[in-house]
N, CA, C and O atoms as a Tinker XYZ file with bonds, in Angstrom:
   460  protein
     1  N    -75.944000  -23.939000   91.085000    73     2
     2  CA   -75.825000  -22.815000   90.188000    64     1     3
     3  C    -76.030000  -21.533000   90.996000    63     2     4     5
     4  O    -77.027000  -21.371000   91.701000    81     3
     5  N    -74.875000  -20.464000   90.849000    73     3     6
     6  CA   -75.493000  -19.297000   91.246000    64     5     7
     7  C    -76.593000  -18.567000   90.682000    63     6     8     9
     8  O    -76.864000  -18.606000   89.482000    81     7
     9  N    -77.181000  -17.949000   91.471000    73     7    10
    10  CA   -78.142000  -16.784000   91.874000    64     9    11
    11  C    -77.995000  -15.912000   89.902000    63    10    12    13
    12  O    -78.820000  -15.929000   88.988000    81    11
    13  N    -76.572000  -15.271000   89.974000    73    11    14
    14  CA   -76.303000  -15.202000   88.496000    64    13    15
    15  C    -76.572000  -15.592000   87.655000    63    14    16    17
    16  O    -77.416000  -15.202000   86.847000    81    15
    17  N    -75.756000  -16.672000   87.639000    73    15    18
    18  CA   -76.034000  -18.102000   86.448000    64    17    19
    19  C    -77.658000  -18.467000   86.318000    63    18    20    21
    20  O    -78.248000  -18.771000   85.281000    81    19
    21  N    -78.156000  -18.364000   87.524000    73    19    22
    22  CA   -79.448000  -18.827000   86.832000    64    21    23
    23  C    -80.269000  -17.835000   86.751000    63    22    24    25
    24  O    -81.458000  -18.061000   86.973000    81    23
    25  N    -79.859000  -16.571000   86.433000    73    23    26
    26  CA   -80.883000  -16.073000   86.129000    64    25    27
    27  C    -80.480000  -15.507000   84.592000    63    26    28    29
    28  O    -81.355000  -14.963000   83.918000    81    27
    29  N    -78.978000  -15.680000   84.024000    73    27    30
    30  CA   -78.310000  -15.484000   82.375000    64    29    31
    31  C    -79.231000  -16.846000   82.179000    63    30    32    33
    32  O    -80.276000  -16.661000   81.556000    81    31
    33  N    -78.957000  -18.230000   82.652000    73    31    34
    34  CA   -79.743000  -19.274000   82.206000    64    33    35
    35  C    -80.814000  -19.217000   81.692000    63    34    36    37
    36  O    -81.212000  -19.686000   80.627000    81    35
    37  N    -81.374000  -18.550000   82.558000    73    35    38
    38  CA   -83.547000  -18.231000   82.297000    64    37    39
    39  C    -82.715000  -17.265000   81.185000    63    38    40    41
    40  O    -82.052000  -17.903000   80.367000    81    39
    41  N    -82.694000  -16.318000   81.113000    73    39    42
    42  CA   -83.009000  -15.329000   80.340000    64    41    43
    43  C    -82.822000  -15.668000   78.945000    63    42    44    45
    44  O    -83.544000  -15.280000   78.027000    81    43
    45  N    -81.113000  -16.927000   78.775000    73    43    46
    46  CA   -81.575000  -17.312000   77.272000    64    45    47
    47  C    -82.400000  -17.902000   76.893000    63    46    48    49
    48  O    -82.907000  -17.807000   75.775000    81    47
    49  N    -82.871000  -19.067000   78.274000    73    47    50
    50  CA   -84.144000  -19.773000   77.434000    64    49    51
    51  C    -85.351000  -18.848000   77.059000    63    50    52    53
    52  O    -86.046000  -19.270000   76.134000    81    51
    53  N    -85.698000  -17.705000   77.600000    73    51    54
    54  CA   -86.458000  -17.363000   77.826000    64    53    55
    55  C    -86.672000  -16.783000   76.257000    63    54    56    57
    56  O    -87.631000  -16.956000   75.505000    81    55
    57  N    -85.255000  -15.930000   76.014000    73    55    58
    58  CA   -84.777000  -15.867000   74.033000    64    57    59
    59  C    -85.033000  -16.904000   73.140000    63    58    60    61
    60  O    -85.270000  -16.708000   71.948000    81    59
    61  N    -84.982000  -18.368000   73.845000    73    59    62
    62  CA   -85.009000  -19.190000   72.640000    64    61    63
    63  C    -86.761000  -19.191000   72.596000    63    62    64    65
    64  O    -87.539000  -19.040000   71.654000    81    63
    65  N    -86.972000  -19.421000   73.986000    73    63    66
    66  CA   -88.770000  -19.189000   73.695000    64    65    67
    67  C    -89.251000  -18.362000   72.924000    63    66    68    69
    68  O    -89.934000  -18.832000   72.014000    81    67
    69  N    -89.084000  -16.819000   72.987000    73    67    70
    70  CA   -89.713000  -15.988000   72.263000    64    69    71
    71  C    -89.452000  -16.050000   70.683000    63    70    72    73
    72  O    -90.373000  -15.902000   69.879000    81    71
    73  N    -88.135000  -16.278000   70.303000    73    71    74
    74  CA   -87.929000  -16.682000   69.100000    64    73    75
    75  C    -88.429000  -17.808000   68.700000    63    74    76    77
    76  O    -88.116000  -17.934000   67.517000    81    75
    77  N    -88.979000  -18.605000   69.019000    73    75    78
    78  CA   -89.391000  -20.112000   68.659000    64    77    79
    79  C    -90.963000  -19.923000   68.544000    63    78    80    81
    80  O    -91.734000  -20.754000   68.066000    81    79
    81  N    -91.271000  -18.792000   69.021000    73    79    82
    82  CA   -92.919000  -18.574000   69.355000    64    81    83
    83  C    -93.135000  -17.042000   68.065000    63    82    84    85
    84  O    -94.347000  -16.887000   67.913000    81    83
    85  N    -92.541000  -16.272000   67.429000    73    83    86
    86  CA   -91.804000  -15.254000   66.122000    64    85    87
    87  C    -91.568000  -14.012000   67.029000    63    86    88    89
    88  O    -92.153000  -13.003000   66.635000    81    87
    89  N    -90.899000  -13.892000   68.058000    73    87    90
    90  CA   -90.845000  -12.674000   68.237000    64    89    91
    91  C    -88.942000  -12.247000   67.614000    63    90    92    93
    92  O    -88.033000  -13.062000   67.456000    81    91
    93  N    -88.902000  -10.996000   67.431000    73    91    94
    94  CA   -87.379000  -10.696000   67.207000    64    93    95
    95  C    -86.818000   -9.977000   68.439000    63    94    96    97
    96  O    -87.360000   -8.934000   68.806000    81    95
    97  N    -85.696000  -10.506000   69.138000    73    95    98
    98  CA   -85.244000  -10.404000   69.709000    64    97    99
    99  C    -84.228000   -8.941000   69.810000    63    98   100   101
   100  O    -83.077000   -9.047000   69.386000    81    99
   101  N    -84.576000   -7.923000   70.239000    73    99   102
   102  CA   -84.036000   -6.992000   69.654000    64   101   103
   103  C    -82.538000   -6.650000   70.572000    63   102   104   105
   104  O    -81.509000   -6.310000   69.989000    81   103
   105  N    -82.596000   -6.756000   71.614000    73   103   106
   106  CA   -81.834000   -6.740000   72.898000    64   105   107
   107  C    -82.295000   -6.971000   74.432000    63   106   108   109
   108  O    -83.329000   -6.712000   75.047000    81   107
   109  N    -80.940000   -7.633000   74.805000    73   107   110
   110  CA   -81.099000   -8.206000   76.145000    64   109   111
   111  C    -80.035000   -7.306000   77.192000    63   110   112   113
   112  O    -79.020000   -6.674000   76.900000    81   111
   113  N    -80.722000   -7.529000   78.562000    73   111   114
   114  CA   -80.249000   -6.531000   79.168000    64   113   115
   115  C    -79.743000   -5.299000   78.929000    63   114   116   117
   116  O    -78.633000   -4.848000   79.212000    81   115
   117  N    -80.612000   -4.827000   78.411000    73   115   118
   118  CA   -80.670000   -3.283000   78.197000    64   117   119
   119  C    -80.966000   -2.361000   79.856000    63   118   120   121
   120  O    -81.839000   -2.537000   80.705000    81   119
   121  N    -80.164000   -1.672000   79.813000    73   119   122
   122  CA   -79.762000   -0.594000   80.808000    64   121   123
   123  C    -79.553000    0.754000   80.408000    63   122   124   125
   124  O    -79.087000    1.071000   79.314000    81   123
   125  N    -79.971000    1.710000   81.487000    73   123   126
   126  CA   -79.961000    3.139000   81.504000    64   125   127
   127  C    -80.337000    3.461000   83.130000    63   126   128   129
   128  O    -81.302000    3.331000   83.883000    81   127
   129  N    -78.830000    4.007000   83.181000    73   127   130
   130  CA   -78.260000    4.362000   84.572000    64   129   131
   131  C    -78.289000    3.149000   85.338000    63   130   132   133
   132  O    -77.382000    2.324000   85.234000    81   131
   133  N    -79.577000    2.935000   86.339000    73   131   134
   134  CA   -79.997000    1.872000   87.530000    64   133   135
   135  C    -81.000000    1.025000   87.061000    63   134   136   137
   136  O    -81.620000    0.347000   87.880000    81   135
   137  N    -81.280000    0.952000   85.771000    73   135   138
   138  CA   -82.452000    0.662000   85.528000    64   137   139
   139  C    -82.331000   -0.377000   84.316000    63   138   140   141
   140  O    -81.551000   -0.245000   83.373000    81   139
   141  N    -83.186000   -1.379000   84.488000    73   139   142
   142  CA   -82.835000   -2.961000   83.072000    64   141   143
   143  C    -84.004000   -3.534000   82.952000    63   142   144   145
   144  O    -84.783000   -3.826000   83.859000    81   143
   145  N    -84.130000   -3.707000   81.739000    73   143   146
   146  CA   -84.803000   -4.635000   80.878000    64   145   147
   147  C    -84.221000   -6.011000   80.696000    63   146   148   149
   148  O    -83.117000   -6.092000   80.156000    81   147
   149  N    -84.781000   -6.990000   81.049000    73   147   150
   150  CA   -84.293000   -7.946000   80.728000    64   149   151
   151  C    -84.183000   -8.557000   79.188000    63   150   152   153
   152  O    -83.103000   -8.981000   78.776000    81   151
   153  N    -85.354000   -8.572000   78.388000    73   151   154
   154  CA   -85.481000   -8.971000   76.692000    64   153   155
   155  C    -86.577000   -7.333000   76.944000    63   154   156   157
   156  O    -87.359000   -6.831000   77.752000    81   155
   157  N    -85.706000   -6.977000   75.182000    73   155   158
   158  CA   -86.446000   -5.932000   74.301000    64   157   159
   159  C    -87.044000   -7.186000   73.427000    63   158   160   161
   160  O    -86.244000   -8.116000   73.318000    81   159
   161  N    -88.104000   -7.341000   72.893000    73   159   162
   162  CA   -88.094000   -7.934000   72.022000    64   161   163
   163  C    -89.581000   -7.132000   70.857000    63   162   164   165
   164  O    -90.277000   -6.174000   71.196000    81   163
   165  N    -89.680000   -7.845000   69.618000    73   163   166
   166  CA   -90.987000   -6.995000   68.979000    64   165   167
   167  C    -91.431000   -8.152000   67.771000    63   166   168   169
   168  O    -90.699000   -8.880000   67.100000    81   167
   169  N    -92.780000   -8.032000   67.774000    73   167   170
   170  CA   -93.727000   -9.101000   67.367000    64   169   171
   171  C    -95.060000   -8.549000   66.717000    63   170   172   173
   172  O    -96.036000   -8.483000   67.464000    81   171
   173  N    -95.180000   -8.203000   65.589000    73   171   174
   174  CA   -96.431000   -7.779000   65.120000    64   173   175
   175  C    -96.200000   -6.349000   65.074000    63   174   176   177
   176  O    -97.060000   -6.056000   65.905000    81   175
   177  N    -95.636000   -5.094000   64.700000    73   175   178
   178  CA   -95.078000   -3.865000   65.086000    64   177   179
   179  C    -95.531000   -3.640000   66.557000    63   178   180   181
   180  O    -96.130000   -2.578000   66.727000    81   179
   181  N    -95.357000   -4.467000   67.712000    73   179   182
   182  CA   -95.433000   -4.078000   69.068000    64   181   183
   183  C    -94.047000   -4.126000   69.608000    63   182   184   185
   184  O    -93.158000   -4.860000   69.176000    81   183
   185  N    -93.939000   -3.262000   70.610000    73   183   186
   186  CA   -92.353000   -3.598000   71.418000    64   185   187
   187  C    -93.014000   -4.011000   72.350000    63   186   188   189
   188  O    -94.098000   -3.620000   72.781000    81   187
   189  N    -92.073000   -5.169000   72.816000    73   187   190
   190  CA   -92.271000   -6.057000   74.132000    64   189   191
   191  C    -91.296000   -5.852000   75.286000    63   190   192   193
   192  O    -90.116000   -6.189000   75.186000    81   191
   193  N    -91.774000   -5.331000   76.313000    73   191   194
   194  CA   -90.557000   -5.397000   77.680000    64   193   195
   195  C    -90.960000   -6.481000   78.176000    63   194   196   197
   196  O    -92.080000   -6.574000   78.678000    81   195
   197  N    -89.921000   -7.699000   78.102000    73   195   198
   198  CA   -89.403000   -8.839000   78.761000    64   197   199
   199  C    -89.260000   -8.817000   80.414000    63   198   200   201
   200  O    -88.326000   -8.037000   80.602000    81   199
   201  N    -89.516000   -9.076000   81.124000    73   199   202
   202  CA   -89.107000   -8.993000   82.722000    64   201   203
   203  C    -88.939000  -11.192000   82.674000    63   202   204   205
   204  O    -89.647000  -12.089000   82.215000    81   203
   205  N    -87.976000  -11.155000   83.221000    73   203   206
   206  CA   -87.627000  -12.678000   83.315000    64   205   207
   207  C    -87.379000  -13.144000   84.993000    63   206   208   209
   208  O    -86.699000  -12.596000   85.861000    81   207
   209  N    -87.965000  -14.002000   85.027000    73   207   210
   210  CA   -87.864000  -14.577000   86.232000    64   209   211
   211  C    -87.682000  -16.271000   86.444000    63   210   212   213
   212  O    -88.480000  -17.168000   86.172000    81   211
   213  N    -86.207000  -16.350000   87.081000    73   211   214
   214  CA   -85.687000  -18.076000   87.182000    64   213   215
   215  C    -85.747000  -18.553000   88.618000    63   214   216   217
   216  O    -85.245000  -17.928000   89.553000    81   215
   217  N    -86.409000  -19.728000   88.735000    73   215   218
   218  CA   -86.354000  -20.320000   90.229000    64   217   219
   219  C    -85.931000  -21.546000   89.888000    63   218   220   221
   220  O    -86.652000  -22.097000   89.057000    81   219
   221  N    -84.657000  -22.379000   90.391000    73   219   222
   222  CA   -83.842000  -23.130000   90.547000    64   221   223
   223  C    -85.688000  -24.298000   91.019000    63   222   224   225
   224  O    -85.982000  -25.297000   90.363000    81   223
   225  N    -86.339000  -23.907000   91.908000    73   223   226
   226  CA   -87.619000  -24.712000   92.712000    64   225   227
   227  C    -88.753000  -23.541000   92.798000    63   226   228   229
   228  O    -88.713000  -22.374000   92.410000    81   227
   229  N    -89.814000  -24.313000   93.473000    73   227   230
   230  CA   -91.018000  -23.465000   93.652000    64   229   231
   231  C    -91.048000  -23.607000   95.154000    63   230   232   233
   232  O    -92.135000  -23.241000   95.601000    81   231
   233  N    -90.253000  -23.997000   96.017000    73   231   234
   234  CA   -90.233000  -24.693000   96.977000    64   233   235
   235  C    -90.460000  -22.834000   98.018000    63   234   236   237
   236  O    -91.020000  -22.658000   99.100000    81   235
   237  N    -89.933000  -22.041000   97.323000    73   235   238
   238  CA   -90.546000  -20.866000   98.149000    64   237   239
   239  C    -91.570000  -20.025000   97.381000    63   238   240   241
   240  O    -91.847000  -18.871000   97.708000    81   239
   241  N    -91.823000  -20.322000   96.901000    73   239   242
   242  CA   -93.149000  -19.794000   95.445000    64   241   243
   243  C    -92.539000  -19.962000   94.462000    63   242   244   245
   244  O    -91.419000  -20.458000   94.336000    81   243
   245  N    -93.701000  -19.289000   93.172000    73   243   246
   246  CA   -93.037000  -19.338000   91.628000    64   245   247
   247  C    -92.710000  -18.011000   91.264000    63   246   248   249
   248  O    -93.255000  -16.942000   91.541000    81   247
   249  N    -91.903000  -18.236000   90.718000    73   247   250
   250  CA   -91.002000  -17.037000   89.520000    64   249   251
   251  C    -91.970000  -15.734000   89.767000    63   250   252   253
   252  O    -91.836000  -14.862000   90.625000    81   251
   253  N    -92.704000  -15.827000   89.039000    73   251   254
   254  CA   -93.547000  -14.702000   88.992000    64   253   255
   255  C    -94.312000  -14.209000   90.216000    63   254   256   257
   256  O    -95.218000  -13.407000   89.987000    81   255
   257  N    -94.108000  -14.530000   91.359000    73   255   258
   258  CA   -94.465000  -14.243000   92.322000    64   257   259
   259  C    -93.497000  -13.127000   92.962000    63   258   260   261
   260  O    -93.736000  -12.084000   93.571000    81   259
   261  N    -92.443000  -13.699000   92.620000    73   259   262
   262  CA   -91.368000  -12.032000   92.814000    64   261   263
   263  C    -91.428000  -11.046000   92.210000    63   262   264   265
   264  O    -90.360000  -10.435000   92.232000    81   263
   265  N    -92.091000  -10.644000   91.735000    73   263   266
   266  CA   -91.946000   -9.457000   90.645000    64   265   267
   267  C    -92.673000   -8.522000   91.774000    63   266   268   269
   268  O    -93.799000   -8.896000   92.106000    81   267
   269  N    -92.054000   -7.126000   92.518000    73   267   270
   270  CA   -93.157000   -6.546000   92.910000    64   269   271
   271  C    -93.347000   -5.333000   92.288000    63   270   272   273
   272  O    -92.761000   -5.201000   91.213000    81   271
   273  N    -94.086000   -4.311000   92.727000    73   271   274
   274  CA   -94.723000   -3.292000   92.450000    64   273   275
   275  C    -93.517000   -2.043000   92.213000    63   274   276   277
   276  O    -93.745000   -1.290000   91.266000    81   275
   277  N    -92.555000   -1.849000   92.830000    73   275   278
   278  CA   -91.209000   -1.347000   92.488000    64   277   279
   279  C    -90.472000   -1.926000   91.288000    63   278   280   281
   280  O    -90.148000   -1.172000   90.370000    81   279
   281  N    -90.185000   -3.257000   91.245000    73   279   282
   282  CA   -89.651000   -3.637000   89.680000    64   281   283
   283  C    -90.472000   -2.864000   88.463000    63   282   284   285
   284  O    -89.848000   -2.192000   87.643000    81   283
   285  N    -92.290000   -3.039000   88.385000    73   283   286
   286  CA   -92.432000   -2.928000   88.064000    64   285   287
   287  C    -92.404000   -1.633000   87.526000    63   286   288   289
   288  O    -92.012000   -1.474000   86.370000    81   287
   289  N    -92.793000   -0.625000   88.261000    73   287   290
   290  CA   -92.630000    0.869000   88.279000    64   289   291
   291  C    -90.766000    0.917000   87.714000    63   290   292   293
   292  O    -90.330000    1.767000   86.938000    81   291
   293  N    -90.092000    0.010000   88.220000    73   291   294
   294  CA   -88.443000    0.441000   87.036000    64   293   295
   295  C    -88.803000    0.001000   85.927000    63   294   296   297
   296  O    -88.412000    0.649000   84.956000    81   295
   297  N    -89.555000   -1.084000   85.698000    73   295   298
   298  CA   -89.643000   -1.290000   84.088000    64   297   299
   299  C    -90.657000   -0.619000   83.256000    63   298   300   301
   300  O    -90.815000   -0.980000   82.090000    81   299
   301  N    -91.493000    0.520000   83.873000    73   299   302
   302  CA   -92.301000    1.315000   83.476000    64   301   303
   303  C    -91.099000    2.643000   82.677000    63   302   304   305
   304  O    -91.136000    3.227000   81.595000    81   303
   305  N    -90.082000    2.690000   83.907000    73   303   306
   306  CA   -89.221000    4.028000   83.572000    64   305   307
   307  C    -88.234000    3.431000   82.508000    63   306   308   309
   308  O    -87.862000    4.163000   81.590000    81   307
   309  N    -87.820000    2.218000   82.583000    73   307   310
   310  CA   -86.576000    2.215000   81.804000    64   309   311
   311  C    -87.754000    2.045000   80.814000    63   310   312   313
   312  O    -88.219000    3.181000   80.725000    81   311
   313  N    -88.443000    1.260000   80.062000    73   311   314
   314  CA   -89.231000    1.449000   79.170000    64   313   315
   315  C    -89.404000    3.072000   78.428000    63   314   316   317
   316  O    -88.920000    3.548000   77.401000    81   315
   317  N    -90.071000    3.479000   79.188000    73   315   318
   318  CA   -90.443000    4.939000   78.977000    64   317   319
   319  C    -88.849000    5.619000   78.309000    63   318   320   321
   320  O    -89.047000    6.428000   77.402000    81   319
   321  N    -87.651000    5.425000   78.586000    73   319   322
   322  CA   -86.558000    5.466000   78.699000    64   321   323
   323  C    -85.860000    5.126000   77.072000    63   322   324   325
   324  O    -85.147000    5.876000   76.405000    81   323
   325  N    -86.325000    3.791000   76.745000    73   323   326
   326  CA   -86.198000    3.017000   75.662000    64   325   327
   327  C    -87.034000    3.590000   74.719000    63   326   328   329
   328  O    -86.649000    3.690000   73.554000    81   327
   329  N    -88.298000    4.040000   75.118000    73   327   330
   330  CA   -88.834000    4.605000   73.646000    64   329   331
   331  C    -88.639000    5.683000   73.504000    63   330   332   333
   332  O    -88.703000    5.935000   72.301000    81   331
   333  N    -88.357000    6.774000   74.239000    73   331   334
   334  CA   -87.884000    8.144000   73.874000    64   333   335
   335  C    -86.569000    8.022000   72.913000    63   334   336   337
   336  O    -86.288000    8.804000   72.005000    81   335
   337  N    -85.768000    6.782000   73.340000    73   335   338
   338  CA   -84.572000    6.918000   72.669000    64   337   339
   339  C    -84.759000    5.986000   71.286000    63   338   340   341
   340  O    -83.786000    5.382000   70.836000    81   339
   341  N    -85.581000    5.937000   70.883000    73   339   342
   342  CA   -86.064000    4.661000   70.039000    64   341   343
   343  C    -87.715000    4.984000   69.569000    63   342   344   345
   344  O    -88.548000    4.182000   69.990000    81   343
   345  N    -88.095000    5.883000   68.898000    73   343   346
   346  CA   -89.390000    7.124000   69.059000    64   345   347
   347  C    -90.244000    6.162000   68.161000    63   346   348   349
   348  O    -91.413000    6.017000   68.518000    81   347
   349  N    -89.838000    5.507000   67.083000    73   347   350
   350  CA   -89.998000    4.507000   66.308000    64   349   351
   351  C    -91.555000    3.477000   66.759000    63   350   352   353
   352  O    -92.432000    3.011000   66.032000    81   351
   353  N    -91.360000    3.423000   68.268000    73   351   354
   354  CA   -91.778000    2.387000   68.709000    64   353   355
   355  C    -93.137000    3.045000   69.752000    63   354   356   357
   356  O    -93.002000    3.625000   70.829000    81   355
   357  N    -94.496000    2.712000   68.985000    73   355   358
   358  CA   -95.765000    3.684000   69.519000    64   357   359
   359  C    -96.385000    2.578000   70.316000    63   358   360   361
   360  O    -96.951000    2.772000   71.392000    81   359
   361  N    -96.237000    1.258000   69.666000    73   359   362
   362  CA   -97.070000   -0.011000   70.649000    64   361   363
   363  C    -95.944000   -0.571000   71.519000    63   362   364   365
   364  O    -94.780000   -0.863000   71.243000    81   363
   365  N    -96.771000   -0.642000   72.857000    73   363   366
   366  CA   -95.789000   -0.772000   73.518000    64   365   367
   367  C    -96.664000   -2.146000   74.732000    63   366   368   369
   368  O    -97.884000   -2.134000   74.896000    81   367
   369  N    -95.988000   -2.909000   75.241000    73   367   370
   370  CA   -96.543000   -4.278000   76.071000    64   369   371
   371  C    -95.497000   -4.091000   77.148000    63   370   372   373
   372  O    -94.496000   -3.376000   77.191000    81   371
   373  N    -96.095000   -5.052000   78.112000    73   371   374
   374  CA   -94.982000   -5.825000   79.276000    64   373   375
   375  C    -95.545000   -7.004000   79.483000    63   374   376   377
   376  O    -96.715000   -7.308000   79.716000    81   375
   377  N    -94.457000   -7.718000   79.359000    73   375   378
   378  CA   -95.041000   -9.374000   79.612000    64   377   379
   379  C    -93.170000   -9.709000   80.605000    63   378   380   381
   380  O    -92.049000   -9.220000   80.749000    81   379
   381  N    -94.380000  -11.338000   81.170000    73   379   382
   382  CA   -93.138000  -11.938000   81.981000    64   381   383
   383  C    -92.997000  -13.228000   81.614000    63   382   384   385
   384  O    -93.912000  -13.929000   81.180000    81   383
   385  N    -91.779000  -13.592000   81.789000    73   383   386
   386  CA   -91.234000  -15.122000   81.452000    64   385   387
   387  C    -91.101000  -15.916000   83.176000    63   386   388   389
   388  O    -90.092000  -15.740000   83.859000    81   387
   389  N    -91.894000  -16.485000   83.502000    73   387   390
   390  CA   -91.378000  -17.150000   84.510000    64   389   391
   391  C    -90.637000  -18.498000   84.546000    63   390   392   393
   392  O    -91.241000  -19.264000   83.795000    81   391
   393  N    -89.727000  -19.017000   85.031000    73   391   394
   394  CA   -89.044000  -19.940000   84.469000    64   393   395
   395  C    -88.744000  -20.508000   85.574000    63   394   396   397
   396  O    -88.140000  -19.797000   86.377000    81   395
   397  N    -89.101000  -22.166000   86.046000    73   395   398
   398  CA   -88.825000  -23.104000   87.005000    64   397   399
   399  C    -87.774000  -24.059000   86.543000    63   398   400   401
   400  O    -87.824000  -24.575000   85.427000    81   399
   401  N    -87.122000  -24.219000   87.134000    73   399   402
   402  CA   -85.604000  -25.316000   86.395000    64   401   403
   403  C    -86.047000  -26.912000   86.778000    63   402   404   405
   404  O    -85.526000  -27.958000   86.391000    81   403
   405  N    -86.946000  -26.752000   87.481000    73   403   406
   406  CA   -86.941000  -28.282000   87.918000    64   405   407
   407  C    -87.386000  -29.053000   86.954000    63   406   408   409
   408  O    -88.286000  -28.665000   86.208000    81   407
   409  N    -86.726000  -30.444000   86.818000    73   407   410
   410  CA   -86.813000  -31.119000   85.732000    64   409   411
   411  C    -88.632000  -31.691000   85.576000    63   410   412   413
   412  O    -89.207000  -31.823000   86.657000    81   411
   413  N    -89.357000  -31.965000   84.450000    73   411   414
   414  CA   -88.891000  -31.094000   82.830000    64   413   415
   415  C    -88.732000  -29.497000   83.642000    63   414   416   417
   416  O    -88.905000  -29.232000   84.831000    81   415
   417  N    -88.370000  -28.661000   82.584000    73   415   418
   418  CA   -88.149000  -27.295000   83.043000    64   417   419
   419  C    -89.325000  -26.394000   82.447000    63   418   420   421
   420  O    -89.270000  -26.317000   81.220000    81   419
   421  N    -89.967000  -25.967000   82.812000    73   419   422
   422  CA   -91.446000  -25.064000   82.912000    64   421   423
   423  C    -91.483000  -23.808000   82.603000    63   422   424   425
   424  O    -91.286000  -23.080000   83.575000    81   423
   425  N    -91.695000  -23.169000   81.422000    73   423   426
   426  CA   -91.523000  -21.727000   81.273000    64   425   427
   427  C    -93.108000  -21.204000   81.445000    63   426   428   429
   428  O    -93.993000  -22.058000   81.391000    81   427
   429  N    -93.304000  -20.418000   81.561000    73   427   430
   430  CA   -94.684000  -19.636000   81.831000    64   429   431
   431  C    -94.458000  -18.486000   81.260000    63   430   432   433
   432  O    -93.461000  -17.897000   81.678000    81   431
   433  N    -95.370000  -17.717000   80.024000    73   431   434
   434  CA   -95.417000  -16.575000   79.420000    64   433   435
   435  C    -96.336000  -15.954000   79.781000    63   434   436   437
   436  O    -97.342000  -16.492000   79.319000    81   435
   437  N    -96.574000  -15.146000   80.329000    73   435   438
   438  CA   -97.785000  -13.840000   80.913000    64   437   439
   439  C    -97.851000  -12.894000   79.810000    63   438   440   441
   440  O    -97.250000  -11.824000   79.910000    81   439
   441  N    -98.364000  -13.115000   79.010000    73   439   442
   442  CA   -98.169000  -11.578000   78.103000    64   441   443
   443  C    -99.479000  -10.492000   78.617000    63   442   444   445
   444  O   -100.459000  -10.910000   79.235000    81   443
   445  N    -99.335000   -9.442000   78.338000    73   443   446
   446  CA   -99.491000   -7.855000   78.871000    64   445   447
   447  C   -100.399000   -7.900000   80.161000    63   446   448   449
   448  O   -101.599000   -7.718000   80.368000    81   447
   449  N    -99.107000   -8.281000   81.083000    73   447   450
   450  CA   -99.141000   -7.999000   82.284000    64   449   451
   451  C    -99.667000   -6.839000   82.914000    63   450   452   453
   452  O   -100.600000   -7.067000   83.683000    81   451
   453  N    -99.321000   -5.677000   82.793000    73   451   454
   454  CA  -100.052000   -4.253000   82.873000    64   453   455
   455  C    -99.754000   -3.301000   82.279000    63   454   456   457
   456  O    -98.709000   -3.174000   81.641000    81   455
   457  N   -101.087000   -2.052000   82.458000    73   455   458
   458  CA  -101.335000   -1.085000   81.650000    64   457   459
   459  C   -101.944000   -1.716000   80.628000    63   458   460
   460  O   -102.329000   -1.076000   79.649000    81   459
């Protein structure tokens, strides 16, 4: 599977997870300019920024071990980005989906990762 493919892969499971667990799925890959969200999603009047992460193996670490300090700081801005345009939305989270494919397949939910 490509690099692509598995990371649209993770990202729906990652939708069926959050929906299966009550969150509403509000939008996926959301963009502004250079900058993406992987799942908008919202659960309890909170908005959730989704950051998703798929590893085919752990054989070079796990999922969530890639995320660095620059992603994060883009998903601070496109966030920041999303609620100006969307004012609606005062609670605000970041959580991560880490997602290993190796059979069974292993999702990991981090909820409010930071801030």
């Amino acid at each position: 599977m490509k690099n692509k493919d598995t990371g649209n892969f993770g990202e729906n499971l990652a939708a069926e997870y959050l929906i299966k667990n009550g969150f509403d799925i509000l939008t996926k890959n959301w963009r502004y300019k250079h900058l993406e969200i992987d799942i908008i999603a919202s659960k309890d009047q909170k908005l959730h920024i989704v950051e998703v992460k798929t590893r085919s193996t752990i054989a070079y670490g796990h999922p969530e071990q890639f995320i660095g300090k620059q992603k994060f700081q883009f998903l601070k801005n496109a966030a920041a980005m999303y609620q100006y345009q969307h004012a609606q939305w005062k609670n605000i989270q970041f959580d991560v989906i880490a997602i290993t494919l190796k059979q069974p397949i292993e999702i990991l939910f981090l909820e409010d990762v930071f801030f």
